[in-house]
C-alpha positions in Angstrom: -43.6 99.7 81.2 -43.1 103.2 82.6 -45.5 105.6 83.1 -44.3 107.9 79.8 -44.6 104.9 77.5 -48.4 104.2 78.8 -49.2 107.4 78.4 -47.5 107.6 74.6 -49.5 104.0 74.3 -52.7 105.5 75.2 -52.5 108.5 73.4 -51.7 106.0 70.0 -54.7 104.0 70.8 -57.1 107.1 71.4 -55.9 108.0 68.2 -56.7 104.9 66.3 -59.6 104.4 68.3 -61.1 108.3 66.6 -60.4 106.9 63.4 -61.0 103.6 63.5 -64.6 104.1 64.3 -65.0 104.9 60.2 -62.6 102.9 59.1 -62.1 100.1 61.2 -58.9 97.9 61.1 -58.1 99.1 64.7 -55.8 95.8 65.4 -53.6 96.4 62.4 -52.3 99.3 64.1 -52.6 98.7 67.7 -51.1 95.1 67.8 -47.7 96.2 65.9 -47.6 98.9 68.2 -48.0 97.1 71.4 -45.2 95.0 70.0 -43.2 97.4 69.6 -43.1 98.6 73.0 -41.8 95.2 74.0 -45.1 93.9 75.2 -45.2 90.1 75.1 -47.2 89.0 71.7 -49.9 86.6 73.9 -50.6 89.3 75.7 -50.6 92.5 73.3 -53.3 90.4 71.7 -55.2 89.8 74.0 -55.1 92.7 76.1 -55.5 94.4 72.6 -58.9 92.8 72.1 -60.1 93.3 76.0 -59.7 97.0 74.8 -61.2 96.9 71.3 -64.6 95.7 73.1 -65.1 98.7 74.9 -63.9 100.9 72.1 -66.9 98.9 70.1 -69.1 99.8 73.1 -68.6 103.5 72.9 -68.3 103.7 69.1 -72.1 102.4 69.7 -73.4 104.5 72.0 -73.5 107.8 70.1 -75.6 105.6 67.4 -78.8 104.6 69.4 -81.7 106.5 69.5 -80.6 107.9 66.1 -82.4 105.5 64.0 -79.2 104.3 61.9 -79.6 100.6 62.6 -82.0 98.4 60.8 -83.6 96.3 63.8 -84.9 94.2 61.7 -81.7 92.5 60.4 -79.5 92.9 64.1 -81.0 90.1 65.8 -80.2 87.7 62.9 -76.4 89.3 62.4 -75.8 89.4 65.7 -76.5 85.8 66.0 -74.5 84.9 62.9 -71.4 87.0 64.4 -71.6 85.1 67.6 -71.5 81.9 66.0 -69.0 83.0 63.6 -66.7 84.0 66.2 -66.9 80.5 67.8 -65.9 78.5 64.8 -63.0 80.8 64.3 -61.5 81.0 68.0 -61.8 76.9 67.1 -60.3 76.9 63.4 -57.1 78.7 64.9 -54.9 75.5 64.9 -56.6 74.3 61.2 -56.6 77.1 59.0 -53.3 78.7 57.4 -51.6 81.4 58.8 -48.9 82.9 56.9 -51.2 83.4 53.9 -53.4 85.7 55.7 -51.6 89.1 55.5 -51.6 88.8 51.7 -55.3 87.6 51.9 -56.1 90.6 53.5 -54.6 93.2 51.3 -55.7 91.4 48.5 -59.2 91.6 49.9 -59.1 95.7 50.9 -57.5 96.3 47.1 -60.5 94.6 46.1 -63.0 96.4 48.6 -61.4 100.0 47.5 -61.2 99.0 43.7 -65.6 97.9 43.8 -65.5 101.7 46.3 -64.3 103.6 43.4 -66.1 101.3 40.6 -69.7 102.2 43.0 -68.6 105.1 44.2 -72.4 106.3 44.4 -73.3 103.3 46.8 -73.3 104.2 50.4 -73.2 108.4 49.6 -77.3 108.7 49.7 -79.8 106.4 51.1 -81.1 103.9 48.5 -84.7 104.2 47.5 -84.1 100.6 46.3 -85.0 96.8 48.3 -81.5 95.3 48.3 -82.5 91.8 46.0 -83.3 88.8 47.7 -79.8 87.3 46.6 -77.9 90.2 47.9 -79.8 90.3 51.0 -78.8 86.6 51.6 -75.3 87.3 50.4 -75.2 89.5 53.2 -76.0 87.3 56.4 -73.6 84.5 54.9 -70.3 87.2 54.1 -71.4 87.9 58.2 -71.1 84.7 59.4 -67.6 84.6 56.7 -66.5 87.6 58.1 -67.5 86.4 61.1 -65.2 83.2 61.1 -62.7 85.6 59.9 -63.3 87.8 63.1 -62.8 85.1 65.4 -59.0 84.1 65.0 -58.1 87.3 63.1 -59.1 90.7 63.9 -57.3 93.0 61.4 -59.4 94.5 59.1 -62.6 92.3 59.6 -64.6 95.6 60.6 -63.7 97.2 56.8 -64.6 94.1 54.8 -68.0 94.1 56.8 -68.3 97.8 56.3 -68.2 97.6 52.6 -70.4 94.2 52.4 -72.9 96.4 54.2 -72.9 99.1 51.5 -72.7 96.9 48.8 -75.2 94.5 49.7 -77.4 95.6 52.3 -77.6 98.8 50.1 -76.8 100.8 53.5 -75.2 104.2 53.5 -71.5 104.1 55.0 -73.1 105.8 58.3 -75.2 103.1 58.6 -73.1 100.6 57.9 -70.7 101.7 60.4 -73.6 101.6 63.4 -74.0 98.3 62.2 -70.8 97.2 62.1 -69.7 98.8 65.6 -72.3 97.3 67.3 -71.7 94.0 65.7 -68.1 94.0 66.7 -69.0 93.9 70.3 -70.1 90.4 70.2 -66.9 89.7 67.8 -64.5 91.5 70.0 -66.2 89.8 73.2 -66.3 85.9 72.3 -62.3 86.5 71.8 -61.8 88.1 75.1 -64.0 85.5 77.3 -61.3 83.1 75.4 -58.2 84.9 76.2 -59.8 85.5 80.3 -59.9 82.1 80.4 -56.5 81.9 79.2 -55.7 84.0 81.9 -53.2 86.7 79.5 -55.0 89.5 79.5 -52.9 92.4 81.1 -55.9 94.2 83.4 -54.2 97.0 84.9 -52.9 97.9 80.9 -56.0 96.4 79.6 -57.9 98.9 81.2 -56.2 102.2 80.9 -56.1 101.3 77.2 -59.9 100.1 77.6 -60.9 103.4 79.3 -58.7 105.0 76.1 -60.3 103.3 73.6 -63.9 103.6 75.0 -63.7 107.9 74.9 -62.0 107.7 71.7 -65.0 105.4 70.0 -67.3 108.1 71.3 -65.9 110.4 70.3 -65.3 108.5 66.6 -68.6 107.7 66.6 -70.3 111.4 67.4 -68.0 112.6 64.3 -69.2 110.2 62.0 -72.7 111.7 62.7 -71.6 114.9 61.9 -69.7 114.0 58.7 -71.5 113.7 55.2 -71.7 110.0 53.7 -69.4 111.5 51.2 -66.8 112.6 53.9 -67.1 109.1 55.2 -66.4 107.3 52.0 -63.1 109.3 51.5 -61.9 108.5 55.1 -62.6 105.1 54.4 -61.1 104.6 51.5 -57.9 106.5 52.3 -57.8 104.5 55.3 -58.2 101.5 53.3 -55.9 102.4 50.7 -52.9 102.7 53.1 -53.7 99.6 54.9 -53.7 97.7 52.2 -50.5 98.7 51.1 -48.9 98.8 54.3 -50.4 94.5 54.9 -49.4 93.8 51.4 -46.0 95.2 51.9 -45.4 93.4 55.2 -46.8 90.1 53.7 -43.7 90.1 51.1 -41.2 91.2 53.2 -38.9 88.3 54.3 -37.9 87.8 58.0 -41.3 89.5 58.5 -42.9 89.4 62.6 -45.1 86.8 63.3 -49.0 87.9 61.9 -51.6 87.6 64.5 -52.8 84.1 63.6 -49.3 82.5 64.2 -49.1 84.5 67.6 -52.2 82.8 69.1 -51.6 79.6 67.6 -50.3 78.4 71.1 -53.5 79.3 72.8 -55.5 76.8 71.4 
């Protein structure tokens, strides 16, 4: 690659990176892209997810010492998310892979219909104890999601956003704490899998890194400034277009290969 097409690449990702830090779905745009510039599918991936850790790691940072993450339930989510990640980096060969694209607009159609349908939940903090059920519906959609996370990316940050709202009772602000700092360990299992794979393009991997990094602080100091109700609309619109972007993709023939088929040879 040249040094104008970096520098278009970067600017893309610190683009998606802002916006991503509300809405998440970061790979379904930066994986396409990278693709798109003629980057070799193996390593768009994974040099793709070597960046998306450090964006998770500065979409963090502007969080702590804010008091928008419940420490009571990270040690248990993080632990489910690790674990999660695991089985799914080792289901990559078993589970189907040219259902998921359909899966996954199916699934954000269904997250932005329940949005609209509770469109109070997540606005103002919840005077209410989520129920026992829900809470426990919670950790296991995490460790789900978390499978999910493992072997396929896309959109696994705005399913666990909106589990977060709906179940943990959190407002989208603190549901998108959560979820940043969750995706670190996500993000990271995959990349210690594609190091040892040895496909990770460093030099690109870290000028998009660096990117991706600013951009998530940047992301993640404007979701503290916006209103829960701001953040919802984002989110939604976000959603909204994603899912009918994947759905679209999913029924056009001749289509790319998704993500899932692309790392199928890794394992």
């Amino acid at each position: 690659m040249d040094i104008l097409q970096i520098i278009l690449l970067a600017g893309i990702f610190f683009s998606a990176s802002i916006v991503s830090v509300i809405a998440g779905s970061t790979s379904l745009i930066t994986v396409p892209v990278m693709l798109e510039f003629g980057i070799e599918p193996r390593t768009a991936i994974a040099t793709n997810m070597f960046a998306l850790t450090l964006m998770s790691i500065g979409g963090t940072l502007p969080f702590i010492g804010k008091k928008v993450i419940n420490p009571k339930r990270l040690p248990l989510l993080t632990v489910l998310t690790i674990v999660g990640s695991f089985l799914g980096a080792l289901l990559v060969l078993i589970l189907p892979s040219k259902s998921m694209p359909l899966i996954i607009s199916i699934s954000m159609i269904i997250v932005a219909i329940l949005s609209v349908i509770n469109r109070h939940a997540g606005v103002s903090p919840s005077q209410l104890i989520p129920p026992r059920i829900a809470e426990l519906a919670g950790y296991v959609v995490t460790f789900i999601l978390g499978i999910y996370g493992g072997f396929f990316s896309g959109g696994y940050v705005t399913l666990l956003t909106a589990a977060y709202v709906m179940l943990f009772r959190m407002t989208f602000v603190e549901a998108i704490a959560t979820t940043k700092f969750i995706n670190i360990f996500s993000s990271l299992i995959a990349t210690i899998i594609f190091l040892q794979q040895g496909i990770v393009d460093y030099d690109l991997g870290i000028i998009l890194g660096t990117t991706m990094f600013i951009g998530g602080i940047i992301g993640g100091r404007l979701t503290l400034k916006l209103s829960n109700v701001w953040l919802q609309r984002i989110y939604l619109t976000v959603v909204a277009i994603l899912a009918f972007v994947t759905l679209r993709k999913s029924q056009t023939p001749n289509q790319p290969a998704s993500t899932i088929d692309l790392l199928t040879p890794l394992a």
